[in-house]
C-alpha positions as CSV (number, residue, x, y, z in Angstrom):
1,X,-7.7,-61.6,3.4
2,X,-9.0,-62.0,7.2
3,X,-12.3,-61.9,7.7
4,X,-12.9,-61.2,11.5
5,X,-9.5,-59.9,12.2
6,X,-9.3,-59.6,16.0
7,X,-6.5,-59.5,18.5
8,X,-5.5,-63.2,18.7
9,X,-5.8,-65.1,16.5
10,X,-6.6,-62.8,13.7
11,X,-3.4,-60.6,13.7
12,X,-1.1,-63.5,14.2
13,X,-1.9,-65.0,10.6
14,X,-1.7,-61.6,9.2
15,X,1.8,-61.6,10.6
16,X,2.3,-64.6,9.3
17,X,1.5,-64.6,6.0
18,X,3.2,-60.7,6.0
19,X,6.4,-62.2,6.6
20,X,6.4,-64.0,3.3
21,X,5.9,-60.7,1.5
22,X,1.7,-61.3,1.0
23,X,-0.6,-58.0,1.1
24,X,-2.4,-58.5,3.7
25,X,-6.8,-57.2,3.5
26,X,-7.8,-57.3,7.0
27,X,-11.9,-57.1,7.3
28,X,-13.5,-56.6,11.2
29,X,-16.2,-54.5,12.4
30,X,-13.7,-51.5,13.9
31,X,-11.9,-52.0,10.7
32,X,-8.4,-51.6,12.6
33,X,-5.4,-52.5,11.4
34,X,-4.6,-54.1,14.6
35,X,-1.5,-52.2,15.0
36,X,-0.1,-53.7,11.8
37,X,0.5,-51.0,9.0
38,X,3.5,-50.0,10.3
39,X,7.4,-52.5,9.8
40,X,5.2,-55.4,11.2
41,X,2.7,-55.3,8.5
42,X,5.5,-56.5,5.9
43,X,4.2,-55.9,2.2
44,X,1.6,-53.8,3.7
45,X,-2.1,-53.6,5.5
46,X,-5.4,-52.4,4.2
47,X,-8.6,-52.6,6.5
48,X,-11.7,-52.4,5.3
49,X,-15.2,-52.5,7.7
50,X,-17.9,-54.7,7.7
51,X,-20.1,-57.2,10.5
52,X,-19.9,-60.7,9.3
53,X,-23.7,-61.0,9.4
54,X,-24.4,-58.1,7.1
55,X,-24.6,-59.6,4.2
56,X,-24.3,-56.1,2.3
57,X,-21.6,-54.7,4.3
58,X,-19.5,-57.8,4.1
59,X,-19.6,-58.5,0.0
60,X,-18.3,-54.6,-0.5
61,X,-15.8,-54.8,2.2
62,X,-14.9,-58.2,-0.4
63,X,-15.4,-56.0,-3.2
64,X,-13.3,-53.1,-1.9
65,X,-10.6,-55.3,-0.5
66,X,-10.1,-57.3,-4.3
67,X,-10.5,-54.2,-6.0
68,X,-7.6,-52.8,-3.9
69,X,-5.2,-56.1,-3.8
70,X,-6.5,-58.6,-6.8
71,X,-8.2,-61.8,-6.3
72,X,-7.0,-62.6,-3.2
73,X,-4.1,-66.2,-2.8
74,X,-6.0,-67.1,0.5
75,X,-9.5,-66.0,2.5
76,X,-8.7,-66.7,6.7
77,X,-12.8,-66.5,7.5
78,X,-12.2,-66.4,11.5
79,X,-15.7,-64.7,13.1
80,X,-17.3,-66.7,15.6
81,X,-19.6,-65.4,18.6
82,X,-18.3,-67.1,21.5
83,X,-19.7,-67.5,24.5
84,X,-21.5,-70.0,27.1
85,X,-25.6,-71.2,26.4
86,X,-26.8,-74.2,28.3
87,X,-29.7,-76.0,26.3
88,X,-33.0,-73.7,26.3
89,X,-30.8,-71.0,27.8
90,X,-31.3,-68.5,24.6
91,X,-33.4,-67.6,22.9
92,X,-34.3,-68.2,19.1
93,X,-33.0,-65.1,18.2
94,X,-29.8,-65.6,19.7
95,X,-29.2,-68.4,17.9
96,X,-29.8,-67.3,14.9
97,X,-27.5,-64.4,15.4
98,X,-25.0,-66.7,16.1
99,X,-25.4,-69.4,13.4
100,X,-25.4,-66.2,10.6
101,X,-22.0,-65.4,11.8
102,X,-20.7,-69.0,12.7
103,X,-21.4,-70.3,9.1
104,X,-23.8,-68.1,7.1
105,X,-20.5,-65.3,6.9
106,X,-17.9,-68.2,5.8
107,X,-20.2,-69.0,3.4
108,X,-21.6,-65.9,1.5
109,X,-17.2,-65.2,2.1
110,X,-16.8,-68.1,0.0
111,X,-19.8,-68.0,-2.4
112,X,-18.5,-64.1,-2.8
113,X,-14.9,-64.5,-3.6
114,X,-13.7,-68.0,-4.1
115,X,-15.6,-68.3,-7.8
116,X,-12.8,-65.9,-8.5
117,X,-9.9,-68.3,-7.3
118,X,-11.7,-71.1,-9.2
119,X,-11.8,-69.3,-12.4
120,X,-8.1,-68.5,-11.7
121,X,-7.1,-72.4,-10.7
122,X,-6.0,-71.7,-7.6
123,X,-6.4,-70.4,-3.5
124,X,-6.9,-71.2,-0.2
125,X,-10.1,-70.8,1.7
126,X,-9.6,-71.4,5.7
127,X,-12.3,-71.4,8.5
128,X,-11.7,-70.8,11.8
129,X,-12.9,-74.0,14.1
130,X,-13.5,-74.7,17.3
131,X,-15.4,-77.4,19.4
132,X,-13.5,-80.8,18.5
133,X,-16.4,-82.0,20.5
134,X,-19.8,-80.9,21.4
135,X,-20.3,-79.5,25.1
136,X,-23.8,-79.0,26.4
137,X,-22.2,-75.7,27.9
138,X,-21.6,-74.2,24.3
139,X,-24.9,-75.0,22.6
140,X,-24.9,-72.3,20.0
141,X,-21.0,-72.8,19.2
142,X,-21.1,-76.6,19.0
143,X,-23.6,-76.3,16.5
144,X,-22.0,-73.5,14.7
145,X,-19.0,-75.5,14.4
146,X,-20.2,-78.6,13.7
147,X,-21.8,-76.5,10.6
148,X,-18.3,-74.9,10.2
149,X,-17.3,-78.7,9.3
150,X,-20.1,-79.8,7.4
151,X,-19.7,-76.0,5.0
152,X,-15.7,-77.2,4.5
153,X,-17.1,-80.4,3.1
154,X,-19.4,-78.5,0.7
155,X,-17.3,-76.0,-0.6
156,X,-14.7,-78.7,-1.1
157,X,-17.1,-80.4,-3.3
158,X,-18.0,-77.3,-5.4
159,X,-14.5,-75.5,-5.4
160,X,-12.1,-78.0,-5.2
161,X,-12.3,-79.5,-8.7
162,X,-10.7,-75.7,-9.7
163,X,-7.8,-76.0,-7.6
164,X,-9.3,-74.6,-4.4
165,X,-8.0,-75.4,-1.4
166,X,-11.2,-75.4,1.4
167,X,-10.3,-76.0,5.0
168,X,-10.4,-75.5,9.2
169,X,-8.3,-75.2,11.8
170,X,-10.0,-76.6,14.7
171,X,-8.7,-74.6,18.1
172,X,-9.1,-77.2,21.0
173,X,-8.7,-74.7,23.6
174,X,-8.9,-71.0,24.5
175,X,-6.7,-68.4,22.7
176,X,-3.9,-67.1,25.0
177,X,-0.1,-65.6,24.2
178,X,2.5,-68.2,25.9
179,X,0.0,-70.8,26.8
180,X,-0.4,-74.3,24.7
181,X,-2.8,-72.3,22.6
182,X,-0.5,-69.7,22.0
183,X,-1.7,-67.4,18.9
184,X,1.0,-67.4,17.0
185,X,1.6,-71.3,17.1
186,X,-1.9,-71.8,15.5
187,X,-0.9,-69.4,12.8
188,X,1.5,-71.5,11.2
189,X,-1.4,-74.3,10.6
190,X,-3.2,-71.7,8.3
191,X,0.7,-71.0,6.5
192,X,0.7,-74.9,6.2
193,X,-2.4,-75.7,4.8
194,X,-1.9,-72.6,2.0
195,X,1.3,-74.0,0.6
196,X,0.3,-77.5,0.7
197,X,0.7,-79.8,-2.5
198,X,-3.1,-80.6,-3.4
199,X,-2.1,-84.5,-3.6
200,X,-1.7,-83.9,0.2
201,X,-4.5,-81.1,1.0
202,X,-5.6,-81.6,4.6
203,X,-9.4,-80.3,5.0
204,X,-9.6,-80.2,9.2
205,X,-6.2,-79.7,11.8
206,X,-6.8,-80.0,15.1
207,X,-4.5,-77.8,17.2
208,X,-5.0,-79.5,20.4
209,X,-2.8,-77.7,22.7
210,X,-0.3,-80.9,23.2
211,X,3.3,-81.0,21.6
212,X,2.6,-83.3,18.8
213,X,-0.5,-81.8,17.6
């Protein structure tokens, strides 16, 4: 299940996770299938419609999506508002607006569906991250991701016990086909951190954009 499937990143875990034969619940506010239900959507595509920050509209897209596919193996929680806000630039409300679908939407995602994974023993809950350091250039997104890190930590502590796997993937850089930060490389962090042995869970990756990391 992706939670604010897009173009980029979005669609390249969905391909990823269709090529090992997963279901694949795809939640955005066009509710599109990206171009997926046909051969490239694997074991198949649902979309289902909801903003991130509706509360309302995003537990029944959860709802709708479960009811359709079971209690889903892994939640991708990948909405962020993105864009460039000096200190003082914006106003309250902005911020806000930004911070409910930073980290308020990962988090009523997970307080939503992952009591479900617990009760079953097992899942994977990944958060989209960005921001490996703040900028003064990004104010609303360095703060959204440093809560981004700080709601992993949490819902580690609360879910983990039960056998579910909380984590980020930290993009370093901006999202571009054939570039360092090439969609489809970043996917396969989200692949390794679902099929990782929980003696070895990793919480954060950093995809940096070099080689090694």
């Amino acid at each position: 299940m992706i939670v604010g499937a897009g173009p980029g990143i979005g669609r390249s875990v969905a391909r990823r996770f269709a090529r090992e034969g997963l279901p694949v619940a795809l939640v955005s506010r066009t509710g599109g299938t990206l171009g997926l239900d046909g051969p490239a959507g694997g074991a198949g595509v649902r979309a289902y419609r909801a903003d991130s920050a509706d509360e309302t509209a995003l537990r029944a897209a959860l709802d709708a999506a479960a009811a359709d596919l079971g209690t889903p193996d892994v939640v991708v929680y990948n909405a962020a508002i993105i864009r460039p806000d000096a200190p003082g630039e914006v106003t309250v409300r902005a911020h806000l607006d930004a911070w409910a679908v930073n980290v308020v939407g990962a988090l009523i995602a997970a307080a939503h569906i992952a009591p479900a994974m617990a009760r079953r023993g097992g899942g994977t809950f990944i958060i989209t991250g960005g921001m490996p350091e703040p900028k003064r250039e990004y104010v609303s997104l360095s703060l959204g991701k440093s809560g981004v890190r700080t709601l992993v930590a949490l819902l580690d502590q609360e879910y983990g016990p039960s056998g579910v796997h909380v984590a980020s993937v930290t993009v370093a850089g901006p999202v571009a086909p054939g570039t360092a930060f090439d969609p489809d490389d970043i996917a396969e962090h989200y692949w390794r951190l679902h099929t990782q042995r929980r003696d070895g869970w990793d919480h954060e990756i950093l995809h940096s954009g070099h080689p090694d990391r």
